[in-house]
C-alpha positions as CSV (number, residue, x, y, z in Angstrom):
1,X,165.1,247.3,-52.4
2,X,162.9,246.2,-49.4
3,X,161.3,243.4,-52.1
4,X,159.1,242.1,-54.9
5,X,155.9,240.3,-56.3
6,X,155.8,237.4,-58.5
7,X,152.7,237.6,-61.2
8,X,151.8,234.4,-62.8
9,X,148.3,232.9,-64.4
10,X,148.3,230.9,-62.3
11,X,148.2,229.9,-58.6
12,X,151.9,230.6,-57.4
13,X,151.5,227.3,-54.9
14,X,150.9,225.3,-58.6
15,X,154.1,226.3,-59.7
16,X,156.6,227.0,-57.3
17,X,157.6,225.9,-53.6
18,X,156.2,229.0,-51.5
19,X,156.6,229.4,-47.7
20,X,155.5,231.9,-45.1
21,X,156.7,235.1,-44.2
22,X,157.6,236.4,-41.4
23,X,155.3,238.6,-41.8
24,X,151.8,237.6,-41.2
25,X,149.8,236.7,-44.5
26,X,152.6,236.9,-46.5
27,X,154.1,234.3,-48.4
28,X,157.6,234.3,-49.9
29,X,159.3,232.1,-53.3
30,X,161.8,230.0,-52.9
31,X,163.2,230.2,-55.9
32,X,165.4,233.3,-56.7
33,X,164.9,236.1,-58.9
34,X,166.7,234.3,-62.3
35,X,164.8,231.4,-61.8
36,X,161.2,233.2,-61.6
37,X,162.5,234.7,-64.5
38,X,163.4,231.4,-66.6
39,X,160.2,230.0,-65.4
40,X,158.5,233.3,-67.7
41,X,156.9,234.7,-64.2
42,X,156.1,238.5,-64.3
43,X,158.7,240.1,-61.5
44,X,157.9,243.6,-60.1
45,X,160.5,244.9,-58.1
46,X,159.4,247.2,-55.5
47,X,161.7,250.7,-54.4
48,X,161.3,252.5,-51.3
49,X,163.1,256.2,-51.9
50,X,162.9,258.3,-48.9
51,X,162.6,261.3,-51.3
52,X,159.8,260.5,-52.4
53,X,158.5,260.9,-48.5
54,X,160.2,264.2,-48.1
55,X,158.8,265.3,-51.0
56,X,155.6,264.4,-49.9
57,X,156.1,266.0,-46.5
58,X,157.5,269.7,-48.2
59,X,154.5,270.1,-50.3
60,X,152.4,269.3,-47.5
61,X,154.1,271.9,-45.6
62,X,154.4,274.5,-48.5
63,X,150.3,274.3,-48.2
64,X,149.7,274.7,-44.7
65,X,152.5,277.9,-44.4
66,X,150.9,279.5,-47.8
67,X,147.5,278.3,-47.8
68,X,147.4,276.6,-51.0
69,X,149.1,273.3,-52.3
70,X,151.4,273.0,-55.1
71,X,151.1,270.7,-58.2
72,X,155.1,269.2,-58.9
73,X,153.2,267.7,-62.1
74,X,152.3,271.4,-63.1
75,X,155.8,273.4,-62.3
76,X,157.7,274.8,-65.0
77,X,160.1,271.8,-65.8
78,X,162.9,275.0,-67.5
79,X,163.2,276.8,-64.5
80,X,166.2,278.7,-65.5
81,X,167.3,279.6,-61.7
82,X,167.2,275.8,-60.9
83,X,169.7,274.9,-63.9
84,X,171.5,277.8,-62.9
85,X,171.8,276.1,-59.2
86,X,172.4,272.2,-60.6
87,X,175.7,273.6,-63.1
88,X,177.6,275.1,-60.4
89,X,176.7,271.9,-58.5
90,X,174.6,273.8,-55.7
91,X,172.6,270.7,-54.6
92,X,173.4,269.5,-51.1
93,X,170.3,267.5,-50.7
94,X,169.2,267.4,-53.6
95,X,167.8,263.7,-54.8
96,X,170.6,261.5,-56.8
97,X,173.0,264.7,-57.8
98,X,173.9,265.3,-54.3
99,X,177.1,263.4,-54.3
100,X,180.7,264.6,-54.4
101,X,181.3,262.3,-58.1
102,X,178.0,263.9,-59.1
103,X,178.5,267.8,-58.3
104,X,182.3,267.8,-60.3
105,X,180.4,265.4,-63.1
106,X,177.8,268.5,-63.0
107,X,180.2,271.2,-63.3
108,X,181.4,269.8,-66.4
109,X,178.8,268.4,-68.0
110,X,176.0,271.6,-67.3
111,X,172.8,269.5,-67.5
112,X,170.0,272.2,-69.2
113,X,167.0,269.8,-69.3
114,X,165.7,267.4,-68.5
115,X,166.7,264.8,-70.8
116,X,170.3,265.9,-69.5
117,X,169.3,265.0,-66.3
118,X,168.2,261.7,-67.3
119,X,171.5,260.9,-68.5
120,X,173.7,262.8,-65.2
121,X,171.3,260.4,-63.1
122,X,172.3,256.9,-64.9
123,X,176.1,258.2,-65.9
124,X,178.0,258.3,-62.2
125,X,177.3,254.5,-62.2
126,X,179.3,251.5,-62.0
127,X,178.0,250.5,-65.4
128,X,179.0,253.5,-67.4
129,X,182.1,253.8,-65.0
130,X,183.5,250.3,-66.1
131,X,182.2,250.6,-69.4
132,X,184.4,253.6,-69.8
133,X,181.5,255.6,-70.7
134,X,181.7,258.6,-68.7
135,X,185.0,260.7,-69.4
136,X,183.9,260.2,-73.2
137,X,180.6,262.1,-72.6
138,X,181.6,264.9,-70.6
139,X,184.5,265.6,-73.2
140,X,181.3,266.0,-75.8
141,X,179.2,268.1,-73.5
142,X,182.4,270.4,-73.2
143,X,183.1,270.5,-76.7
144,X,179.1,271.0,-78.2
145,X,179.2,274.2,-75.9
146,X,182.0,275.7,-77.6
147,X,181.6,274.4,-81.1
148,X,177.4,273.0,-81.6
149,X,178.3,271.4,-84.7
150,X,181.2,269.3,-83.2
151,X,180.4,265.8,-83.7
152,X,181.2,263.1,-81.1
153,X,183.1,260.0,-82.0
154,X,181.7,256.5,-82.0
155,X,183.6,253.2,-82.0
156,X,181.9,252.2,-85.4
157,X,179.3,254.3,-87.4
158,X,176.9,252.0,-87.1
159,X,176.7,252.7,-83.4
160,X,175.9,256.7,-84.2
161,X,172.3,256.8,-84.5
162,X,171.7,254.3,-81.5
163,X,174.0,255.9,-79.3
164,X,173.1,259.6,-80.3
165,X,171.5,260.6,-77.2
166,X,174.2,259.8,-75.2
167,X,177.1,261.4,-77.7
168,X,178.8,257.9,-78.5
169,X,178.9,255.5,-75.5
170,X,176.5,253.4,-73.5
171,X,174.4,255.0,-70.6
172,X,171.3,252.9,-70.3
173,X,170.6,249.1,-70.7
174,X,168.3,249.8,-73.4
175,X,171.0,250.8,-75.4
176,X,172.5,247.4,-74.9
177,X,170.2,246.3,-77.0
178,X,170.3,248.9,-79.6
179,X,174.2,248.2,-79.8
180,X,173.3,244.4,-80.2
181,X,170.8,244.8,-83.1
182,X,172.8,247.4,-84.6
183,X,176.4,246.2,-84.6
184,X,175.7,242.4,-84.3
185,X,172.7,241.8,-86.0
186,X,171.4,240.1,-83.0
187,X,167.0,239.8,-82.9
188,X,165.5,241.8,-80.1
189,X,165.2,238.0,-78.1
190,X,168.9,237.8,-78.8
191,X,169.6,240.8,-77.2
192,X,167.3,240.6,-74.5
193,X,169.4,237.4,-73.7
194,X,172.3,239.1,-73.8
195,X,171.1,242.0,-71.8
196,X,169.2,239.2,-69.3
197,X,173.0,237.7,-68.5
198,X,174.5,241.5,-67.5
199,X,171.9,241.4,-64.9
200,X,172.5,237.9,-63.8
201,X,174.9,238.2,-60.7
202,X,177.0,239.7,-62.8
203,X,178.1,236.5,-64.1
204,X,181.2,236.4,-66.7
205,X,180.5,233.1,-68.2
206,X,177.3,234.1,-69.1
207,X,178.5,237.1,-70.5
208,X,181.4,235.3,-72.4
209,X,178.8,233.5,-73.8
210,X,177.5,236.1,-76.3
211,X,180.8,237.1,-77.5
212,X,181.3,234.8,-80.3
213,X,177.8,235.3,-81.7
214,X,178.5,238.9,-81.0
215,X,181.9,239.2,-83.3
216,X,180.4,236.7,-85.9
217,X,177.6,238.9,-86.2
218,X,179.7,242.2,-86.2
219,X,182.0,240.8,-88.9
220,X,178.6,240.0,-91.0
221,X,178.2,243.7,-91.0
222,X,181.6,244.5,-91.9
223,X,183.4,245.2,-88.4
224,X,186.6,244.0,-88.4
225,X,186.9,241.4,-84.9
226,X,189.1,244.1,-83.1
227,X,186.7,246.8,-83.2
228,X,184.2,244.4,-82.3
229,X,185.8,242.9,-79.1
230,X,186.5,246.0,-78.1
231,X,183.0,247.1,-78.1
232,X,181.9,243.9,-76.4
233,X,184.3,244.5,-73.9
234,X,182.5,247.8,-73.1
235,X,179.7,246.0,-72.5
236,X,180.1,243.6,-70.7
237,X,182.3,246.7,-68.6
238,X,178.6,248.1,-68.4
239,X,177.2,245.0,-66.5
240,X,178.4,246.2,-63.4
241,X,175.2,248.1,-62.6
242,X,173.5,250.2,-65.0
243,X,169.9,252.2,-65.7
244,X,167.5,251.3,-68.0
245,X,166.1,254.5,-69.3
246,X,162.4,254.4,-68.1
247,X,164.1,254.3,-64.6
248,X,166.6,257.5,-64.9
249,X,164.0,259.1,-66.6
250,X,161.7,258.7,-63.3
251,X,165.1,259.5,-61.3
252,X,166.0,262.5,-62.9
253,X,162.0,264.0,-62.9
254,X,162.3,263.4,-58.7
255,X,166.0,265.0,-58.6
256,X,164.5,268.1,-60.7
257,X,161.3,268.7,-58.3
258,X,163.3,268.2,-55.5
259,X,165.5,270.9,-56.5
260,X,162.9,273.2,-57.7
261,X,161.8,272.9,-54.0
262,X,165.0,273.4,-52.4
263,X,165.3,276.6,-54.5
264,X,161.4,278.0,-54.1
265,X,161.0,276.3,-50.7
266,X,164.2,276.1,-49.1
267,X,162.9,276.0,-45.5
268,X,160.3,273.9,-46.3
269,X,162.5,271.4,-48.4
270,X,165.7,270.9,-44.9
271,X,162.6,270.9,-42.5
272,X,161.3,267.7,-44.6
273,X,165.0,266.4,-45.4
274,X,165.9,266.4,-41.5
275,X,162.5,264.5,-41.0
276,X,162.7,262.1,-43.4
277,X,166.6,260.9,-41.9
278,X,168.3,258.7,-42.2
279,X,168.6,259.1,-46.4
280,X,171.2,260.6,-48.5
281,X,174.7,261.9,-48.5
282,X,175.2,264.3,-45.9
283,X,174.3,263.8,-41.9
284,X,171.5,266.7,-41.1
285,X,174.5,268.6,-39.9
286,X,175.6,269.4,-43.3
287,X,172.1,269.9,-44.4
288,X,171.9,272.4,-42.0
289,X,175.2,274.5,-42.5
290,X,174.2,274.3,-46.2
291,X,170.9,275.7,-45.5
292,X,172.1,278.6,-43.3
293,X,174.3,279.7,-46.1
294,X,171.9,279.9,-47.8
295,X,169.8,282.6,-45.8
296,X,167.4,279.5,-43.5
297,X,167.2,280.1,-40.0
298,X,167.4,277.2,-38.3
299,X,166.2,277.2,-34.9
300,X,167.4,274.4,-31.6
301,X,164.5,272.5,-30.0
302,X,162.5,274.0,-27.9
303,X,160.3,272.8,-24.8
304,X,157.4,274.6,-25.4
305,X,158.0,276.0,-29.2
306,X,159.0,272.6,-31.0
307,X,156.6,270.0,-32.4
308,X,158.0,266.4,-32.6
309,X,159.1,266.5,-35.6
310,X,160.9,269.5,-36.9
311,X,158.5,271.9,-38.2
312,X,158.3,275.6,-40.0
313,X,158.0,278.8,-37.8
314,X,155.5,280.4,-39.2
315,X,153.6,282.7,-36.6
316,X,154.2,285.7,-38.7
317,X,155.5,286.3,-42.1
318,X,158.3,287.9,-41.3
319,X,159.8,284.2,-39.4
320,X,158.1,282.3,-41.9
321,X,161.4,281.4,-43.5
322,X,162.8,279.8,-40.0
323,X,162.9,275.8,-39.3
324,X,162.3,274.3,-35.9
325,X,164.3,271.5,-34.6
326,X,161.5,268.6,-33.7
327,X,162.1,267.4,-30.0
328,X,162.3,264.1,-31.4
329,X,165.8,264.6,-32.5
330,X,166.9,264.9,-28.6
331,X,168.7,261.4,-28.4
332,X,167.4,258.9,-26.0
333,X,163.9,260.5,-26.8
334,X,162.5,258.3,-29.8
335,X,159.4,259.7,-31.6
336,X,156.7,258.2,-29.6
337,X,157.9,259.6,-26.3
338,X,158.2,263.1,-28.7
339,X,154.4,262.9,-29.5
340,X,153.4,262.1,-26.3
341,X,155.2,264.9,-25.1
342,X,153.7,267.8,-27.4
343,X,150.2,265.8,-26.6
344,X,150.6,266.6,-22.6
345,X,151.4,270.2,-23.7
346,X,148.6,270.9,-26.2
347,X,146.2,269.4,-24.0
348,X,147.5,270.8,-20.2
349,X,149.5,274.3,-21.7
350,X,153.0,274.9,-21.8
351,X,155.4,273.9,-19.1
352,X,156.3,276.7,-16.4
353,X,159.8,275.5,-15.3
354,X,162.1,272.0,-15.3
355,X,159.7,270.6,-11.9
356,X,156.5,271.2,-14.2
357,X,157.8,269.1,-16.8
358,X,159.5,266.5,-14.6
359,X,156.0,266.1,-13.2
360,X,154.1,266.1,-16.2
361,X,155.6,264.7,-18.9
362,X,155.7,260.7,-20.0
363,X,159.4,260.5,-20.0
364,X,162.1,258.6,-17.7
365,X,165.0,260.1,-16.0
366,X,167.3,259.7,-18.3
367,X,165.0,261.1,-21.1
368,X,164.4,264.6,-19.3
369,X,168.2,264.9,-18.7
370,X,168.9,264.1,-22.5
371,X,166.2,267.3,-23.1
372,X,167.9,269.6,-20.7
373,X,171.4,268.9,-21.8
374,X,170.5,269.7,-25.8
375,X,169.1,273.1,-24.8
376,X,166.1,272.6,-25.3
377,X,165.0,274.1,-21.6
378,X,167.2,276.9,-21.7
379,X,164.4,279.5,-21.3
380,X,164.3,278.8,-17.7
381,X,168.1,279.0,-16.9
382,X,171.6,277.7,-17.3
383,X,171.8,273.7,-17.9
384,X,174.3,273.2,-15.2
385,X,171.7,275.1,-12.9
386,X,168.5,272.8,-14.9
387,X,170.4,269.4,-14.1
388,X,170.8,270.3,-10.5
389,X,167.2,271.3,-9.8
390,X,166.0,268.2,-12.4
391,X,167.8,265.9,-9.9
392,X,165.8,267.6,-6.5
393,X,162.1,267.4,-8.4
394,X,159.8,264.8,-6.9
395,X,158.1,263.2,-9.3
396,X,155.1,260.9,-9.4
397,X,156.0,257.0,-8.4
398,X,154.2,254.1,-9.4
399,X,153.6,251.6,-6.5
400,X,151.6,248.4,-7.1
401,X,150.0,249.6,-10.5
402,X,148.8,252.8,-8.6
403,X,150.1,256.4,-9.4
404,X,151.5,258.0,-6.0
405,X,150.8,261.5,-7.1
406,X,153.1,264.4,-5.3
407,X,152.7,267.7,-4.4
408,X,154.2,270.4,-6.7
409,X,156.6,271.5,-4.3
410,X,159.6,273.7,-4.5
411,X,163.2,272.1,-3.6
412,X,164.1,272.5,0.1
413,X,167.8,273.1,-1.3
414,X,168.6,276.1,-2.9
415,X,170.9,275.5,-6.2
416,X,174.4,276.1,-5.6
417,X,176.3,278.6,-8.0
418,X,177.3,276.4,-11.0
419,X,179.7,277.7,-13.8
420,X,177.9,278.0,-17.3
421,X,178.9,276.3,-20.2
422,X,181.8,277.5,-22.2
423,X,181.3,277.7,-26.1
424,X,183.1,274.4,-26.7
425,X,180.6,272.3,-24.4
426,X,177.6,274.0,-25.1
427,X,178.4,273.0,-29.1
428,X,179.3,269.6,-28.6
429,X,176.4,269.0,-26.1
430,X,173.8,270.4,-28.9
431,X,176.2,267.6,-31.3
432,X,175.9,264.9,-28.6
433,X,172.3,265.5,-28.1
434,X,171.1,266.3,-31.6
435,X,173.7,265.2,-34.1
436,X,173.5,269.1,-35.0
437,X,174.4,272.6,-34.6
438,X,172.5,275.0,-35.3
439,X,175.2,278.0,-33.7
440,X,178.8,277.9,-33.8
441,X,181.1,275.3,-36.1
442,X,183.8,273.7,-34.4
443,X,186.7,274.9,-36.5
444,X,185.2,278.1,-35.7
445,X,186.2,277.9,-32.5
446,X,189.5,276.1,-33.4
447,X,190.3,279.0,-36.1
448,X,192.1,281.0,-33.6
449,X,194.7,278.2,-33.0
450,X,195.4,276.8,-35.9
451,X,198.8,277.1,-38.2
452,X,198.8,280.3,-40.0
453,X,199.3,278.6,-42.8
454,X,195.6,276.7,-42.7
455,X,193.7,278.4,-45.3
456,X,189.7,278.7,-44.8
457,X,187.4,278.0,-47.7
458,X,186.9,281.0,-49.8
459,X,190.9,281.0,-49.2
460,X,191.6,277.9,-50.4
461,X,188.8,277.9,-53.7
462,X,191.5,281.3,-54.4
463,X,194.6,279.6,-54.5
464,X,196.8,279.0,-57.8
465,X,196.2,275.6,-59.4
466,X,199.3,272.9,-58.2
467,X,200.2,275.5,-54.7
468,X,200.3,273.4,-51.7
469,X,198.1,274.5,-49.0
470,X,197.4,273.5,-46.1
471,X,193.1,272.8,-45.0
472,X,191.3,272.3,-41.5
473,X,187.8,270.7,-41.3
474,X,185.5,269.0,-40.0
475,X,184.9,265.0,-42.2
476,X,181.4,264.9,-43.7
477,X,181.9,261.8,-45.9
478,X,184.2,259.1,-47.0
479,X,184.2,257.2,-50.2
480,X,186.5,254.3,-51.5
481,X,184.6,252.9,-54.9
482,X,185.6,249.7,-55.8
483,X,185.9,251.4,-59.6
484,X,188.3,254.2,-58.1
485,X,191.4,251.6,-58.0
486,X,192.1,252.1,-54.2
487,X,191.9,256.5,-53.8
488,X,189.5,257.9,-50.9
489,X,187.6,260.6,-51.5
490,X,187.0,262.5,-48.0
491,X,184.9,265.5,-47.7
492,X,185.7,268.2,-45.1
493,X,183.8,271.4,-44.0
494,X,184.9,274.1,-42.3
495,X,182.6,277.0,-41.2
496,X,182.6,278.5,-44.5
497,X,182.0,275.5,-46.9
498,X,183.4,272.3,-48.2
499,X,186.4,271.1,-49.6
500,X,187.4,267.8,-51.8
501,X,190.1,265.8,-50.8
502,X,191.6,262.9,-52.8
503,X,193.6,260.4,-51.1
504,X,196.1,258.2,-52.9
505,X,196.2,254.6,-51.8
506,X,199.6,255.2,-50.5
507,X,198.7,257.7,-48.3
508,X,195.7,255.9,-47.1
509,X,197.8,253.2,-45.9
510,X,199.9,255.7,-44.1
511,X,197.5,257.0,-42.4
512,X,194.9,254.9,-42.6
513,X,193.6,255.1,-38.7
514,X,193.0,258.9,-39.3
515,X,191.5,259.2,-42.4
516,X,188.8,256.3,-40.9
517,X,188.6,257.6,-37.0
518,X,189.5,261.5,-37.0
519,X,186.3,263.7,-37.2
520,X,189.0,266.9,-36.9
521,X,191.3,266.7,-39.7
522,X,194.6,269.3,-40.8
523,X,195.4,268.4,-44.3
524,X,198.3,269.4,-46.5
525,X,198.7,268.7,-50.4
526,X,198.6,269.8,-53.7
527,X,195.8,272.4,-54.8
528,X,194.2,270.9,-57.9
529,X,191.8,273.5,-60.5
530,X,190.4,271.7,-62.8
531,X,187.8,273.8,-64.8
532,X,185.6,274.7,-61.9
533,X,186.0,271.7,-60.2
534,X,188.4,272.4,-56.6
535,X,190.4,269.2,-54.9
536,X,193.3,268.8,-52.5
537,X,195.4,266.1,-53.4
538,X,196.4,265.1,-50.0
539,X,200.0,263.8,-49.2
540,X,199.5,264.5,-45.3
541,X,197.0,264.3,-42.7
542,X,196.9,264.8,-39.0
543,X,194.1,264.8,-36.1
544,X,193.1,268.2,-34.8
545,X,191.7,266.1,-32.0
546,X,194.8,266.8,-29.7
547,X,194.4,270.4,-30.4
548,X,190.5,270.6,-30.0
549,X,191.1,268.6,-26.5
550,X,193.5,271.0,-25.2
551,X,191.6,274.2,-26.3
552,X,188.1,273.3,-25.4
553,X,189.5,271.8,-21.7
554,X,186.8,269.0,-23.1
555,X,188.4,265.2,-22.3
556,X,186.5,263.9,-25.3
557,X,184.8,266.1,-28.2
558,X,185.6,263.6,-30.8
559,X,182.5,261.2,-29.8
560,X,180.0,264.0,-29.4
561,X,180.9,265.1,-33.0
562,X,178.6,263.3,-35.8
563,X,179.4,259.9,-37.5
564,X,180.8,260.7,-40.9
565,X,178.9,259.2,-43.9
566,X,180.9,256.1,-44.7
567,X,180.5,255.0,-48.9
568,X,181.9,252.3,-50.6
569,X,184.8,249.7,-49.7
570,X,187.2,250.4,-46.4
């Protein structure tokens, strides 16, 4: 959270020590967050979600490509194709239920409303996780959709009506409370104390603190100090990091709309995704593949075609469903120099060849290069052949704060015949200059001459539950929670999909400097169905790097492949 404001009735400088900011006009507290809290100051903490712009910047462009603007408070809030889409866990990008622990929690627990969703948003949390919340509900939603009147359990009965939203266990913080008052006979300023300590750095004695009043007050209502400790023990599981309510419920409103737009809107939704980066869980190469499959057309920059930020084609109807790839996403050419660039060209026409722009636009050296090397000149020739004549253009020099302007001239030196690129450079130049893209995968390429063994995707989703198989990929993410007791999670994608792997601690001391440093992975392990959920309980791994290397002629194409998303403990 980028910070906060302290409210008093005061002037703050009455009651506490204050000092400047660094940032002009602003003045900070010196005392922490507990302490404005035990001196009865009103906190607001303020959020920054870069959803929120995205959001922003899709509707925005829904109204300029269809002429009239859309109201996200006035959309139907049942949309039956955008449940559909969020219970097969079909929501790459989508805000808060994008995760790999979130899409197998959806596929099992089906949210159909919005209340659901409220819940899924506040359940894959540390909290619920440690307060051994979260297997208990998902049994429930399973069995209420194969028997409604099926009636989930509860520690003690007087738990059931406070905990009935949530079939049994404690989601939210509010329910803390509840669970206090109910169970404990605590008063609401008991439990607010209690509920106070969970979010006081976590600390245990405060915690431990409550428990005797907590027992003694569960025993008053007839709980026997076993059942009692036990529940206490839940809670104070669920002060690792939990919801309140009123926050999920504002969570899982913004996870809906943004996945009613990446149904209705799907260009419209990746173009604002890849310009609201860096947010989420998947680098915009993912976003991108995911969009594809799902009938985008996404487009490389373009010297003369893109904006600076990535836009929606939209010259006729029949391209309106294409995305543009902003020439700000060229690295080594930041978004100023992107603006100024599309500014020269909107006010002086489009560039005629590689010696026109090299004249004319407000870039160095090293900036043109980076633009010719990620395709984005290609309509006037091979990029070998672009390089070569970039390197002959004169261009204008400053001298003593004067511009020495030179004549458009062509090169005296005719270019010599260069080879093109092969498909291996060409795709990891458009990765090294763009993080992305938007043509061929690499294990497309590496398909050919890999094991026959090496199933693809659709293969793999195909094979009989406990067969051992054998997987190739590219790594999108890694995750090591510090509730998952040591196991990686690793995601891989091949040029068909992606694939779960679960790594045991064992094996990720094995081969620990692979599962951290490989982008190019060969896995082999046990095939795990369970229900719909797909995972690849991995007892070997080995680098495809070796392979790619001697295939693609290329010395280095791991470091022009993208970063993958790194989650959690290493």
């Amino acid at each position: 959270h980028p910070g906060g404001m302290v409210i008093s009735s005061r002037p703050l400088v009455e009651l506490v020590p204050v000092q400047p900011a660094a940032m002009a006009g602003r003045q900070l507290c010196q005392w922490d967050k507990d302490s404005c809290a035990d001196a009865g100051f009103l906190k607001i903490d303020l959020l920054g979600l870069g959803m929120l712009s995205a959001v922003e910047d899709c509707v925005e462009q829904i109204a300029v490509a269809y002429g009239a603007p859309i109201d996200l408070s006035r959309i139907p809030l049942d949309d039956p194709a955008v449940y559909a889409e969020i219970q097969r866990a079909d929501t790459v990008g989508d805000f808060q239920i994008e995760s790999r622990a979130q899409m197998q929690s959806l596929l099992r627990t089906k949210p159909e409303n919005l209340d659901d969703l409220t819940v899924q948003v506040a359940l894959v949390r540390p909290g619920p996780i440690q307060g051994k919340a979260v297997h208990p509900y998902i049994h429930a939603r399973e069995q209420l959709r194969l028997d409604q009147d099926y009636v989930p359990p509860v520690d003690h009965e007087l738990l059931r009506e406070p905990l009935r939203e949530t079939h049994g266990v404690v989601v939210f913080q509010d329910q803390v409370l509840a669970v206090a008052m109910a169970l404990a006979g605590f008063t609401v300023g008991e439990a607010e104390g209690l509920r106070r300590a969970m979010s006081r750095k976590r600390s245990v004695e405060a915690l431990e603190a409550f428990r005797e009043q907590f027992v003694e007050g569960a025993a008053a209502k007839g709980v026997d100090a076993v059942t009692a400790d036990l529940i206490y023990d839940k809670l104070t599981g669920f002060s690792g990091f939990g919801f309140p309510k009123s926050h999920a419920a504002a969570f899982g409103l913004l996870a809906y709309q943004s996945a009613w737009l990446r149904h209705h809107y799907p260009a419209e939704f990746l173009c604002s995704l890849l310009n609201a980066q860096p947010m989420g869980f998947y680098p915009p190469a993912s976003l991108v593949r995911d969009a594809q499959r799902r009938g985008v057309e996404v487009r490389s920059p373009e010297i003369n075609e893109s904006r600076a930020e990535c836009a929606c084609v939209s010259e006729t109807q029949s391209l309106r469903g294409a995305v543009r790839i902003g020439l700000a996403y060229v690295r080594s050419v930041g978004d100023d120099d992107a603006r100024a660039l599309v500014t020269e060209r909107d006010a002086n026409g489009p560039f005629t060849d590689v010696g026109d722009l090299a004249r004319r636009a407000p870039l160095d050296a090293r900036e043109l290069e980076a633009l010719v090397r990620s395709g984005a000149c290609d309509r006037w020739g091979k990029r070998r052949d672009l390089l070569w004549q970039l390197g002959l253009v004169l261009r204008p020099q400053t001298v003593r704060e004067n511009v020495q302007l030179r004549l458009s001239l062509e090169p005296t030196a005719a270019t010599p015949t260069l080879p093109d690129l092969t498909d291996w450079e060409r795709m990891l130049a458009d990765y090294a200059s763009t993080s992305l893209s938007v043509d061929v995968h690499p294990l497309t390429l590496l398909r050919p001459h890999l094991p026959g063994e090496v199933l693809a995707s659709p293969e793999l989703n195909a094979a009989s539950h406990h067969s051992r198989v054998a997987f190739a990929g590219l790594a999108i993410a890694r995750q090591r929670p510090a509730t998952a007791n040591g196991i990686v999670f690793k995601l891989l994608e091949d040029e068909a999909g992606q694939v779960n792997l679960i790594v045991s601690p064992e094996v990720y001391e094995r081969h620990r400097a692979v599962v951290r440093g490989e982008p190019l992975l060969l896995v082999r392990g046990r095939f795990e169905r369970l229900g719909e959920n797909r995972n690849i309980v991995v007892s070997e791994l080995e680098s495809l790097g070796p392979l790619a290397r001697r295939v693609s002629k290329v010395a280095s194409v791991g470091a022009a492949l993208p970063d993958v998303h790194h989650f959690g403990h290493r």
